[in-house]
N, C-alpha and C positions, 0 to 999 in steps of 0.2 A: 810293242805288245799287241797291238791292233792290227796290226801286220799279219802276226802269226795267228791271232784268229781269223782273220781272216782267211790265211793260206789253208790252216784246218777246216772251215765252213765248208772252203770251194773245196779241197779234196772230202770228204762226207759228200758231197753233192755228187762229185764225179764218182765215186767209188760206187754208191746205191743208181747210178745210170748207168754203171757200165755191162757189158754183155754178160760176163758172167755171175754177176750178182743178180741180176736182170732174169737169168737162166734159175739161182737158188731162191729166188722169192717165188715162180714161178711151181718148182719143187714143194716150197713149205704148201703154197696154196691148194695144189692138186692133194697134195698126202695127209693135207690138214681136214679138207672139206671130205673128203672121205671118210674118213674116222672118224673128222663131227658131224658129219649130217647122219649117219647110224645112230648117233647117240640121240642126237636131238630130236629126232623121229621119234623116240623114243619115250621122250620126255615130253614132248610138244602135246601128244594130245592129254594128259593129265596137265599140262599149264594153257590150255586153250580153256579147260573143262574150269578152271578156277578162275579163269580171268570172266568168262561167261556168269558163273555165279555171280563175281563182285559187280560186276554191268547190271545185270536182275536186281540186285540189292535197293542198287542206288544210294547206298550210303548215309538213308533214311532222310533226305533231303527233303521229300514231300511232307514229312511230319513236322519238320520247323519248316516252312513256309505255311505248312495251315497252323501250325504254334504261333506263328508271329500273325497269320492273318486272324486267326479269334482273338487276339490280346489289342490290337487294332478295331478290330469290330467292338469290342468290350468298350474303349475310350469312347467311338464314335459314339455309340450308342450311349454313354455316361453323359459325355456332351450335348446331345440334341434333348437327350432327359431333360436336362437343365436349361435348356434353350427354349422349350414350349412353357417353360413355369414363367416365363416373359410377357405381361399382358399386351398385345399386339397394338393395344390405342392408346398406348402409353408413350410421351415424349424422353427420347432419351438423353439424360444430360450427363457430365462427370462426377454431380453426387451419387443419382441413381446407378450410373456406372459401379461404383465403388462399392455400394451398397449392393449391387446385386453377388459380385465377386465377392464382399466376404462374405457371404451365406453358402458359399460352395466350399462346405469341406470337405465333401466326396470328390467333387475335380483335384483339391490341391492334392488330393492323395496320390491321384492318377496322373497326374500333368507336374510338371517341374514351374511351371509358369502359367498364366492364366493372361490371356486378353481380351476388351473390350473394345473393338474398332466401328467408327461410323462409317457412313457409306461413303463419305470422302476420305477416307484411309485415316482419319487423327485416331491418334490412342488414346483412347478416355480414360481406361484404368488399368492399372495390371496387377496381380495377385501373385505372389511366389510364398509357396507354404500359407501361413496364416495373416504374414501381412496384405496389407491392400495397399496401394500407394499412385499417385498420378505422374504419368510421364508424359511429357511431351515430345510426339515425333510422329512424322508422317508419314504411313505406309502404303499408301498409294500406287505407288509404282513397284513394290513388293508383288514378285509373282503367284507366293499362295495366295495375296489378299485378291490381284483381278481374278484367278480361277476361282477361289469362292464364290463371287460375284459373279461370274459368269454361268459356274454348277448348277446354281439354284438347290445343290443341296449337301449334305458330309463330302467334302476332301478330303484329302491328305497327300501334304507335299512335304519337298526335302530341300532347304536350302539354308547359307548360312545367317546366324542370327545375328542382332544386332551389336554384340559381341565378339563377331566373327567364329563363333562357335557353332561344328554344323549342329542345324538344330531339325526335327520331324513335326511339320506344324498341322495338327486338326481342326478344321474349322468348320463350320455350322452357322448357318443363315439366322438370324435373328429380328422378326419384324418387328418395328417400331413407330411408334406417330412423330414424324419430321415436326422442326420447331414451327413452320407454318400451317402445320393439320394436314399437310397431304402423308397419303400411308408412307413407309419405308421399309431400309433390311441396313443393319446391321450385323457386323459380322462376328461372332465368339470364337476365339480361339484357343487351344489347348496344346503346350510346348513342351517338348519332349527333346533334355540334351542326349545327342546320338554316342556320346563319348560315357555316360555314366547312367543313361536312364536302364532300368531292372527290363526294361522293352525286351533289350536284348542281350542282358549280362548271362542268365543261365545257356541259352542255345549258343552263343558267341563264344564262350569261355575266355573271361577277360584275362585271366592267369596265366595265359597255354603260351603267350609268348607268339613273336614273328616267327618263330624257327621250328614250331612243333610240326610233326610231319601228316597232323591228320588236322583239319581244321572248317569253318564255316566261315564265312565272308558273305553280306549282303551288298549289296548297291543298287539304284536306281534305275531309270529302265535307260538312262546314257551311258550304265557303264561308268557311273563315278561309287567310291565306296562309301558305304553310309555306315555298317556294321564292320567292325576289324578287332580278332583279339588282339594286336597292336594298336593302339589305338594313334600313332603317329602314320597309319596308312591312311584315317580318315581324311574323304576329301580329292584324294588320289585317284586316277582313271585305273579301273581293275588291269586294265593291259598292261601297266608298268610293274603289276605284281608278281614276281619271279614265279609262285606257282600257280597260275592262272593266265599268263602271258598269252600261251599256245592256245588255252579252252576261250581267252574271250574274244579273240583275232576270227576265231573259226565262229563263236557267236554270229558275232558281226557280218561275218561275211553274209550267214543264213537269214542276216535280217533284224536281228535280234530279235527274235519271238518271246512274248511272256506269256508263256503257258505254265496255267495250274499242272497238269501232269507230267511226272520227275521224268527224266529222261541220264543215262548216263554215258563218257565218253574215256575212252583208253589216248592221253593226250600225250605223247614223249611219258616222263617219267611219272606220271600222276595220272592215279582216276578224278576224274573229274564229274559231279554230278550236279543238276542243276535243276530248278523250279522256282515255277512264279508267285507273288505273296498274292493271296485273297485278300483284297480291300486295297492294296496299291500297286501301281508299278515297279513292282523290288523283282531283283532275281536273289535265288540265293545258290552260293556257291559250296559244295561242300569238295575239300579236296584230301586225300589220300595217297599216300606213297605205294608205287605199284612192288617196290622190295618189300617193302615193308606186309602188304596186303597177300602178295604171294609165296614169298617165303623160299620153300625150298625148292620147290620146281625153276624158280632162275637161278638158285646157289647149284642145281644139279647141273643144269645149261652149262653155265659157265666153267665147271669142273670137268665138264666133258668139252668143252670146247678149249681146258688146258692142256687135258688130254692128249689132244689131237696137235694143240701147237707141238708140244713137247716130239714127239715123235714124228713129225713135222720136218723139226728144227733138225732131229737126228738122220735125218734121210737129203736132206738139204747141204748137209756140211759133207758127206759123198760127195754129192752132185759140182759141190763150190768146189773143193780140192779138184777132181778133175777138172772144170770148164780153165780152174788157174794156171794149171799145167799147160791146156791148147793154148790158152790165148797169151801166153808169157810173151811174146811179140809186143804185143800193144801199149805194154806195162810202159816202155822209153815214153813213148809220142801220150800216155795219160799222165805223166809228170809233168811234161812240157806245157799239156794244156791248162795245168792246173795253177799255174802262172802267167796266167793271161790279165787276171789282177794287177798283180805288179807293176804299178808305173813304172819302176826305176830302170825296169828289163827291156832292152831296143828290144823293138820286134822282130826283128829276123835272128837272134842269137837263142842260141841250144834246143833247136830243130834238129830233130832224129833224120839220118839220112837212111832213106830205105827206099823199098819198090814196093809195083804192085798197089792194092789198095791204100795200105799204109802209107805209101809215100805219096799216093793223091788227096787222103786226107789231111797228112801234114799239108801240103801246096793249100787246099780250101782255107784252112785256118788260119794260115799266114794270108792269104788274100783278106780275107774277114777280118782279122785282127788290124789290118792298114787302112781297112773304110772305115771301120770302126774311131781311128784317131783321126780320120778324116774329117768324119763326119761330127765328131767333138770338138775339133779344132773350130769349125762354121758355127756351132751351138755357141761355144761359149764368144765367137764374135757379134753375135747376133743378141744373144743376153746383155752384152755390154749394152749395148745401142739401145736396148729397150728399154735397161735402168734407165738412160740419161735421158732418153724418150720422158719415160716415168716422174722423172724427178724434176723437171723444167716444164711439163706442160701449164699451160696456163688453164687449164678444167682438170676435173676432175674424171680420173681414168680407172679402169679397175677390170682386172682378167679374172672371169668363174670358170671354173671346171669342175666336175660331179658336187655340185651345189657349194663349192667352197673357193674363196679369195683367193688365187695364187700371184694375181700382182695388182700393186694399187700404185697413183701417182702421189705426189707429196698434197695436191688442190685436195685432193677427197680424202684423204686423213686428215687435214685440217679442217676441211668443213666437216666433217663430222667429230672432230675432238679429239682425235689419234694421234700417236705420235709413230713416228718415224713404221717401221713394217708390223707393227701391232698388229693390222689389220691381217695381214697375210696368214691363211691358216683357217680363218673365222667362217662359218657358215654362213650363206647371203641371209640367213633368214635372223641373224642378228642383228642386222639393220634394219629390218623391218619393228613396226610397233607390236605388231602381235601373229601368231599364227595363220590366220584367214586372209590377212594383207597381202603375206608372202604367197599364200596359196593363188591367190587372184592374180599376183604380178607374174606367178611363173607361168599360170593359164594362157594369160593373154599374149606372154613374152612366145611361147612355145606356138601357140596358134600362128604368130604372125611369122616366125620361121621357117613353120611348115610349109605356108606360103611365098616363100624365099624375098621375103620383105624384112625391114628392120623395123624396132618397135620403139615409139616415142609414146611417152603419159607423162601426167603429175601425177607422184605418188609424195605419199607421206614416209619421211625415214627417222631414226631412233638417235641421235646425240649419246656420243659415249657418256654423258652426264645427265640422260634420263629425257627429257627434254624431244619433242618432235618438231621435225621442220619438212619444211614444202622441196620437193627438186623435181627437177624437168629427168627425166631419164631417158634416154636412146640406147637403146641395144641391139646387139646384132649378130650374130651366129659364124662363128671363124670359118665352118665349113654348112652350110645350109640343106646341103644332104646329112650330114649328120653332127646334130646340133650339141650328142656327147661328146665332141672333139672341143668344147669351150666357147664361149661366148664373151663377146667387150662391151664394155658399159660407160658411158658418158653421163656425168652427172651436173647438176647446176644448181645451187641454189637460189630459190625463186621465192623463199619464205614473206619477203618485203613483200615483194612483186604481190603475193596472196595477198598479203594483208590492204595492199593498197584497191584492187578489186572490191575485196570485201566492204571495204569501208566507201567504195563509191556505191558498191550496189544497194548495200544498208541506206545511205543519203538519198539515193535517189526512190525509196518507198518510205520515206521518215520525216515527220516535223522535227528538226534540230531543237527545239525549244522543250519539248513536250516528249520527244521521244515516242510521239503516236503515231502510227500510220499518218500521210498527206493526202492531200487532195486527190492527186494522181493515181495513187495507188486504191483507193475509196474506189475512183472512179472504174477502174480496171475490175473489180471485183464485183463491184455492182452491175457493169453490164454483164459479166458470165453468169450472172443470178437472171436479170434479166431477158437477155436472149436464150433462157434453158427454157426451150419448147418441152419438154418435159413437166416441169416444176412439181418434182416428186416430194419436195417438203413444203411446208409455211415459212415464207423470210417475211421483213420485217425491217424500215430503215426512219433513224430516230435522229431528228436535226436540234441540235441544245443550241441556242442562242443566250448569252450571258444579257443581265439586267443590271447598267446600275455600272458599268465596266468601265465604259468612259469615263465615269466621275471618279474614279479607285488610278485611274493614270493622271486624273489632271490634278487630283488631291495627292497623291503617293508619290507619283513619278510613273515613268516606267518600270526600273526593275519591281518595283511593287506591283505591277500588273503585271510582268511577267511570272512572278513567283503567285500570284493567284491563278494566272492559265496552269501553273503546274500542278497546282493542288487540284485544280478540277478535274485535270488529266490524272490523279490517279485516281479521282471518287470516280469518275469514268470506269475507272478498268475495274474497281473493287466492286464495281454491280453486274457486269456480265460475266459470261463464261471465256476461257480461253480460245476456242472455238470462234468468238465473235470478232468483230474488225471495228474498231474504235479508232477515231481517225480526227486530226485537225484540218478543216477545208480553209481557216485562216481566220486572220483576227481573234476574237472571241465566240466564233461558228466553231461547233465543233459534230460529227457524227457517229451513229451508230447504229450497222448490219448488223442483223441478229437474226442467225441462222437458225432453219428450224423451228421457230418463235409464232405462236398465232399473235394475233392480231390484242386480244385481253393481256395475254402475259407480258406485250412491250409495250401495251399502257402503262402495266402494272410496275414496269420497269421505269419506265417514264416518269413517274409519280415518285417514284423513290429516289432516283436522280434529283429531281425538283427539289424534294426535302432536304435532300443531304447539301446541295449547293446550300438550298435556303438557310442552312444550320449553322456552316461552315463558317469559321471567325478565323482572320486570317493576321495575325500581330508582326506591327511591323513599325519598328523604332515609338512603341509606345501609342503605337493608332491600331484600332481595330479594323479589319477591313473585311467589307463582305457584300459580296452580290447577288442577282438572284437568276435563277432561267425560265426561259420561254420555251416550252420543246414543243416539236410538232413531230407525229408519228404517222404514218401511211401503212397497209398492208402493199407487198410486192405481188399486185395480181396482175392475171396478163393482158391488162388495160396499159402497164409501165414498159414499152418495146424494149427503152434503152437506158443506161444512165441517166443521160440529161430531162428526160422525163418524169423519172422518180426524185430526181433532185425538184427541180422545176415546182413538183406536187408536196414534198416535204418541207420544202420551203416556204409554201403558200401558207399549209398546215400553221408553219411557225410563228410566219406575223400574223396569220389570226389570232394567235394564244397571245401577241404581244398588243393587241390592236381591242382584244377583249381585256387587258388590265395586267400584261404581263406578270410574270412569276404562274404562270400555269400552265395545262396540257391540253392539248390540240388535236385531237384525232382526223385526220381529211378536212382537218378547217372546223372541225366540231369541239367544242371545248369539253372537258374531263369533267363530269359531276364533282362538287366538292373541293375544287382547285383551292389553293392558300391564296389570300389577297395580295397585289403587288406589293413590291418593296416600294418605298415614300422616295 
């Protein structure tokens, strides 16, 4: 059965190439574009005249973008209402939170959700409808919350919410009195689900369905969708949207500009019209069926250009019947070749004997058809050898060609979790972990070929079971003039190998015990602070020496003095910021760079340090244990050349505070007004 279609394929193939079909298609064309292009002249400028209208129209695009940009302006402006009713010296905590959220019953009208966020991103309260309720979660690294914070005034952004639902977040700056008296901002936000909120149910038509042929689609200014009467598009990049594919490609290309005024575009089979939202980065898409919008001037087209086939077709079946008659010769040697498929046929049997051109065409063919098995015969010996290549090497091997696997060795399906030629077939960019990866290894893979070099990295690749790991990769270019003829790849896993790096380079800036930065690394940091002839900020370097420690090992033991170095090691870390460098120089000496920092505020730190050790009760098989610190604090001015200077001076600092009655603070060897009395 496959046989015969195939024999029917190859003659359909020969038939429409050969001269005299060649000659009647030629016929339809002449006879046909005469008769249609009359008509269509004719038609053309009444469908020029209607396509120009609907372009002018704009498919009323600019009215739902300023629709949706006043109903945004309306929130915003609801919100910051409600945000100036906030006494500005007023500390803000999670009852007052609570209590301000339910007094807004105008937001919850407006807002699907309601939050109160501090300027470290905690969510003190959140409002949905009428309740009020506290959640704990940290928004910090939420990108409406840094552009809030960064605005200084109304945003509004699009992203998904902590639910994974996408969500339209308004936010508005809120100042407050921080718990220690200096001013603040808080941030109020107002949450809008993009799947049901009234934002955009009338303009959107959430009813209309993915398949209605007239519709509106918003998204952000990336080109993801935020607005869809499907609402299973939400989230999706407009480009994969079948009727917007064509209008957001050609967007893009132009830049993606968001401009307020509509503009509109005749895309393939849709108008397409588009404008930017007032108050955010939205575009909005409105799209239209160009049948549908024109009507009859293409149903006229098309009837005249049946027209034209039809009598076409009748002028053409002359022309075929004669060209059948000249060329009835050829008819033997077009059978013949149309059996050139046929494995089962030697090549030299049931050749037409003839003269003239026909019998040197027969001769080419029969030449062609012998190199042809020639040249299969060496492929499929050569495929052998590169399976068993494939299947016994000992790395991992794998042949691309137009971005896709066409041979892997058995090493590289198994380190990557494959089984036998699964891989084969697969896009390279399957193994990579995400899109930008892939994009960056073909960059670099591509540059170094053009250079007719081959390309070694560590990259990171995908586990058929989800999972990434480390490989060495070398790649190389089968033909280096031209790198679409396929490329081979050599792969190795180096995953350990990483990890054993990593964990030397970790060890060698880290006290094992404490897990804080070492001495070493202290030191290295201190002198870049130090030798910066610049010294565009205030630093700050703060030496803790423990009081009272040696008695906690010889009463305890050791491990009891270890497990108090670790507590202090994290009061250490729970009083700076991230930013700062907290470090063990050894024993019970511990430090602290503090970037940025005058010379008051790491007193101020200093002091607080002090107390907390001072406080700290450390239980351990029934004994309490507890010691006390000696800190000494320096300003890093450019009197300190180097490290060993600043150390040198901080440490002086520090047995003064131990020499004046330890458990106190030491400024440049000057002790802290109001210090706590030593520990007994």
């Amino acid at each position: 059965m496959l046989a015969i279609l195939n024999d029917f394929a190859a003659a359909a193939r020969a038939r429409l190439g050969s001269l005299k079909w060649r000659l009647a298609l030629a016929s339809i064309s002449v006879i046909g574009l005469s008769v249609g292009s009359t008509a269509v002249l004719v038609i053309g400028g009444s469908d020029q005249r209607a396509e120009r209208s609907i372009l002018e129209s704009r498919l009323g695009v600019d009215t739902v973008g300023q629709t949706l940009g006043s109903r945004l302006l309306h929130r915003e402006l609801a919100l910051a209402h409600a945000g100036r009713a906030w006494p500005a010296d007023r500390t803000l905590t999670e009852a007052d939170a609570a209590g301000f959220l339910r007094g807004q019953a105008v937001l919850a009208t407006l807002f699907s959700r309601l939050w109160l966020v501090d300027a470290n991103g905690a969510l003190l309260a959140e409002a949905e409808g009428a309740a009020v309720h506290a959640r704990t979660a940290n928004l910090a690294d939420r990108a409406f919350f840094k552009r809030a914070l960064q605005a200084g005034g109304s945003t509004v952004s699009v992203e998904p919410g902590l639910f994974g639902r996408l969500q339209i977040v308004v936010s508005v700056p809120l100042p407050v009195r921080r718990r220690t008296g200096a001013p603040g901002v808080a941030v109020l936000c107002g949450l809008l689900d993009a799947d049901s909120d009234s934002l955009f149910t009338d303009v959107i038509g959430r009813d209309a369905g993915g398949d209605d042929p007239i519709g509106t689609i918003v998204t952000d200014a990336s080109g993801r969708i935020i607005a869809h009467p499907d609402p299973r598009w939400l989230q999706h990049d407009a480009g994969e949207e079948p009727r917007l594919r064509d209008a957001v490609a050609r967007w893009r290309a132009q830049g993606a500009p968001l401009e307020a005024s509509a503009w509109t575009w005749h895309v393939g089979p849709q108008f397409v019209a588009l404008a930017a939202v007032p108050q955010a980065d939205w575009m909005v898409f409105r799209t239209a069926s160009a049948g549908l919008l024109l009507g009859d001037p293409a149903k006229a087209r098309h009837e005249a250009w049946g027209l034209s086939a039809v009598v076409a077709l009748v002028g053409a079946g002359l022309i075929a019947a004669l060209c059948n008659r000249l060329l009835r010769p050829m008819t033997e040697l077009e059978r013949r070749a149309l059996l050139l498929l046929d494995e089962s046929l030697p090549p030299d049997a049931q050749w037409p004997k003839a003269t003239g051109e026909i019998g040197h065409l027969s001769e080419v063919l029969q030449h062609v058809l012998a190199l042809r098995a020639a040249s299969r015969r060496r492929s499929e010996e050569l495929l052998v050898r590169m399976r068993a290549l494939m299947r016994h090497a000992p790395v991992g091997i794998g042949f691309v060609r137009d971005g896709r696997i066409e041979l892997v060795s058995r090493r590289l399906s198994e380190t990557l979790g494959y089984a036998g030629d699964e891989l084969v077939g697969q896009p390279l960019a399957a193994l990579l972990p995400d899109a930008a990866q892939h994009d960056t290894l073909i960059a670099a893979a591509q540059a170094a070929f053009a250079r007719a070099r081959s390309y070694r990295a560590e990259h990171q690749l995908r586990h058929r079971d989800g999972h990434t790991l480390w490989a060495y990769l070398q790649g190389a270019a089968l033909a280096p003039e031209n790198p679409q003829d396929g490329t081979i790849w050599i792969l190795s896993d180096i995953s350990e190998l990483r990890a054993q790096r990593d964990q030397l380079r970790w060890s060698a800036s880290h006290d094992s015990l404490t897990r804080l930065y070492n001495r070493r690394e202290l030191v290295q940091r201190l002198d870049l602070v130090c030798k910066n002839s610049r010294r565009v900020e205030s630093s700050c370097l703060v030496m803790v020496d423990l009081d009272g420690f040696k008695a906690v090992n010889d009463a305890a033991g050791h491990p009891a003095g270890d497990a108090v170095l670790q507590d202090v090691a994290e009061l250490l870390v729970g009083q700076v910021r991230d930013s700062d460098t907290v470090a063990r120089l050894g024993g019970d000496e511990f430090a602290l760079l503090l970037h940025g920092c005058e010379l008051a505020r790491a007193t101020a730190i200093a002091e607080k340090i002090r107390a907390s050790v001072a406080a700290h009760r450390r239980d351990w098989k029934g004994r309490a244990l507890q010691v006390g610190a000696s800190i000494g604090v320096i300003h890093l001015s450019s009197r300190y050349a180097d490290a060993e200077r600043a150390l040198a001076a901080v440490d002086a600092a520090c047995y003064a505070a131990k020499r004046q009655g330890r458990n106190r603070v030491s400024v440049g060897g000057r002790q802290v007004a109001g210090a706590a009395p030593a520990l007994s």
